[in-house]
BAGUTI-579619 format. One record per residue: residue in three letters; chain; x, y, z of N, C-alpha, C in turn. Coordinates in pm, whole numbers, plus 32768, in hexadecimal, padded with zeros to 4 digits. Layout:
REM residues N
SITE  resn  chain  nu  nv  nw  cau  cav  caw  cu  cv  cw
SITE  ALA  A  X  Y  Z  X  Y  Z  X  Y  Z
...
***
This chain:
REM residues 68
SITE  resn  chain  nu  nv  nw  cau  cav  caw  cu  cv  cw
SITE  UNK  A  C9EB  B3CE  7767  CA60  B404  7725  CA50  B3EE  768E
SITE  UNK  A  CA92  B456  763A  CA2F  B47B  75AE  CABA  B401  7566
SITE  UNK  A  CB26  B3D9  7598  CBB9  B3A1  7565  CBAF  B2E1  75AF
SITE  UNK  A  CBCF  B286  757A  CBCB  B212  75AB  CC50  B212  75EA
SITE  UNK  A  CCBF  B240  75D7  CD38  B226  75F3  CD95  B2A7  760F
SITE  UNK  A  CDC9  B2A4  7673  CE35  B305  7660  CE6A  B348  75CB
SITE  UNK  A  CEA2  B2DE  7588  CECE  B2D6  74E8  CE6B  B343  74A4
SITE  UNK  A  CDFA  B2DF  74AB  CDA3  B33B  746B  CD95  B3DE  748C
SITE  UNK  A  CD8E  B3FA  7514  CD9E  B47A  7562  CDFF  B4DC  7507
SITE  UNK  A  CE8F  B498  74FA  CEE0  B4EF  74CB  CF27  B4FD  743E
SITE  UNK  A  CEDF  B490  73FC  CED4  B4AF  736C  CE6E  B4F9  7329
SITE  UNK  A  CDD1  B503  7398  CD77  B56F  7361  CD5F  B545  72F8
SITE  UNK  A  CD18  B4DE  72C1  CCD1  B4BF  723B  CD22  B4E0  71D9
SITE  UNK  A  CDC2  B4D2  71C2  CE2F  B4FA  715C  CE1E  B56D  7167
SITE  UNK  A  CE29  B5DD  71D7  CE35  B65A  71CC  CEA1  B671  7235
SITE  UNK  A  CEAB  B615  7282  CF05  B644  7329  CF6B  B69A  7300
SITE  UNK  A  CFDE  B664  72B5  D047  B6D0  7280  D02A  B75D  7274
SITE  UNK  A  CF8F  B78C  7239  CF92  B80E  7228  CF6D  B835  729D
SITE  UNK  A  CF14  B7E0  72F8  CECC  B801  735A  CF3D  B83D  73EE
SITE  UNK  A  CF77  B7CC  73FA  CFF3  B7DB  7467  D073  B852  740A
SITE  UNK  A  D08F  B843  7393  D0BD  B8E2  7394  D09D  B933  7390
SITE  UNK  A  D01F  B942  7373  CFDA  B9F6  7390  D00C  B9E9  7448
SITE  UNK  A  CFB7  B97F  7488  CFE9  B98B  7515  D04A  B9D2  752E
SITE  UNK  A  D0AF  B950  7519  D14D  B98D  7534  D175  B9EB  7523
SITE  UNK  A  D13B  BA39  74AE  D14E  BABE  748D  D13C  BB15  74B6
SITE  UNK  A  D08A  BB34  74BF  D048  BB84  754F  D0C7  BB91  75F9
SITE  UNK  A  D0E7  BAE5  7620  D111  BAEB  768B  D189  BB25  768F
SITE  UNK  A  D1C8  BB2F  761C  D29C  BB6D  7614  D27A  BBEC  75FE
SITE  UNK  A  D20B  BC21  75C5  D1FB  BCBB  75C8  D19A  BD26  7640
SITE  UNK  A  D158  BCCC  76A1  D160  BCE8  7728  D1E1  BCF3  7775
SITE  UNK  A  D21E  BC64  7738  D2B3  BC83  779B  D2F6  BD25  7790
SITE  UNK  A  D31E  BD06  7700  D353  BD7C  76EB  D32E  BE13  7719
SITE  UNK  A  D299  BE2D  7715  D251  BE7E  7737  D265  BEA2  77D3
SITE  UNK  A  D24C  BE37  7805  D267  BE3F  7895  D323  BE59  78E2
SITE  UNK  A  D34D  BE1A  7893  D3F0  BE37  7894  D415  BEE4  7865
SITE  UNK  A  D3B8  BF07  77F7  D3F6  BFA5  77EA  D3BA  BFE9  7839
SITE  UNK  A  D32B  BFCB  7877  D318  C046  78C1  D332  C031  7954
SITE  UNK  A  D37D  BFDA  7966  D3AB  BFB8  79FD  D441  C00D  79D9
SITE  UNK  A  D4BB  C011  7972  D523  C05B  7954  D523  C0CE  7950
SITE  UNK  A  D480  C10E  7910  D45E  C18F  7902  D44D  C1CC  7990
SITE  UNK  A  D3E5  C14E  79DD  D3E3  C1AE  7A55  D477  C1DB  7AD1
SITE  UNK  A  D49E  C160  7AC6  D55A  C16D  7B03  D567  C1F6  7AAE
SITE  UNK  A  D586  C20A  7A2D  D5E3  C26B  7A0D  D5B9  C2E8  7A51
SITE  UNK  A  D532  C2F9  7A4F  D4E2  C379  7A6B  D514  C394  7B10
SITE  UNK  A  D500  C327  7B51  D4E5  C32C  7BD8  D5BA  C368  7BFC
SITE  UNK  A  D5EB  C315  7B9D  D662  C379  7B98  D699  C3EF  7B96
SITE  UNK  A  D657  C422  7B30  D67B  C47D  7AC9  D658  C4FC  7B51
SITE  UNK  A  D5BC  C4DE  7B7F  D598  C51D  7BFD  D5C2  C52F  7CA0
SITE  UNK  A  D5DF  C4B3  7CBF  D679  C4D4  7D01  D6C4  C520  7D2D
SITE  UNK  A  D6FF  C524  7C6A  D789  C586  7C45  D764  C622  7C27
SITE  UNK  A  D6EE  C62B  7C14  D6D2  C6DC  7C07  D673  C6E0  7CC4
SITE  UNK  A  D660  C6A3  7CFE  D62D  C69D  7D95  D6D3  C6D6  7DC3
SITE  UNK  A  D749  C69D  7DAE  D7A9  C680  7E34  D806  C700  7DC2
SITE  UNK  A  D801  C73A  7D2C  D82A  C79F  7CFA  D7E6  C844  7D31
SITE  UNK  A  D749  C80D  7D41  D6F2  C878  7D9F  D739  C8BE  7E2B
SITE  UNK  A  D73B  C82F  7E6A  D76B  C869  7F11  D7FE  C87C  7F00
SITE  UNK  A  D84A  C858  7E89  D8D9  C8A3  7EA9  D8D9  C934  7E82
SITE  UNK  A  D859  C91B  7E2C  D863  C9F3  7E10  D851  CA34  7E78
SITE  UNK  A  D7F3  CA15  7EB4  D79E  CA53  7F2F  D7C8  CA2D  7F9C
SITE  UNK  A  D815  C9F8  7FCB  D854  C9FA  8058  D85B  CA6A  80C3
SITE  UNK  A  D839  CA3C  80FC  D82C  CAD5  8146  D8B7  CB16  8173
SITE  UNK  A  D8DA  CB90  81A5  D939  CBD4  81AA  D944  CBDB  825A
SITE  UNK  A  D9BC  CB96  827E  D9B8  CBAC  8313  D9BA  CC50  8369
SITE  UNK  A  D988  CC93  835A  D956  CD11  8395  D956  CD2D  8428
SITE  UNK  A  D928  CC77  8457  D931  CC83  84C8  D87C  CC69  8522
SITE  UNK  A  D817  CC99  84BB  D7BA  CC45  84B5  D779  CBBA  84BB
SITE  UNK  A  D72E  CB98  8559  D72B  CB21  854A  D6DD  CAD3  84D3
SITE  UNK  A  D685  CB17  84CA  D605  CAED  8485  D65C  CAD6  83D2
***
């Protein structure tokens, strides 16, 4: 192990601060990333749905008397 101590580990030779916030940073903008396109895909999967169930109310078929 290249660190004698934990300590040492996460102070990074007086750099840790920058080191663990680039991290942190990287990791809150995955979150986010992953949070909008999980909202994006809900909205879509909505939005589709609502022009699916606007489709079959146009097109309903006309009782004629036809089973098919």
């Amino acid at each position: 192990m290249a660190f004698a101590s934990l300590h040492d580990f996460l102070a990074m030779g007086g750099h840790g601060r920058y080191v663990w916030l680039s991290y942190g940073l990287v990791f809150f903008g995955l979150l986010l990333l992953i949070a909008q396109t999980r909202r994006g895909q809900q909205r879509w999967l909505r939005d589709q749905r609502r022009q699916l169930a606007r489709h079959h109310a146009r097109t309903k078929p006309t009782s004629s008397g036809d089973p098919s």
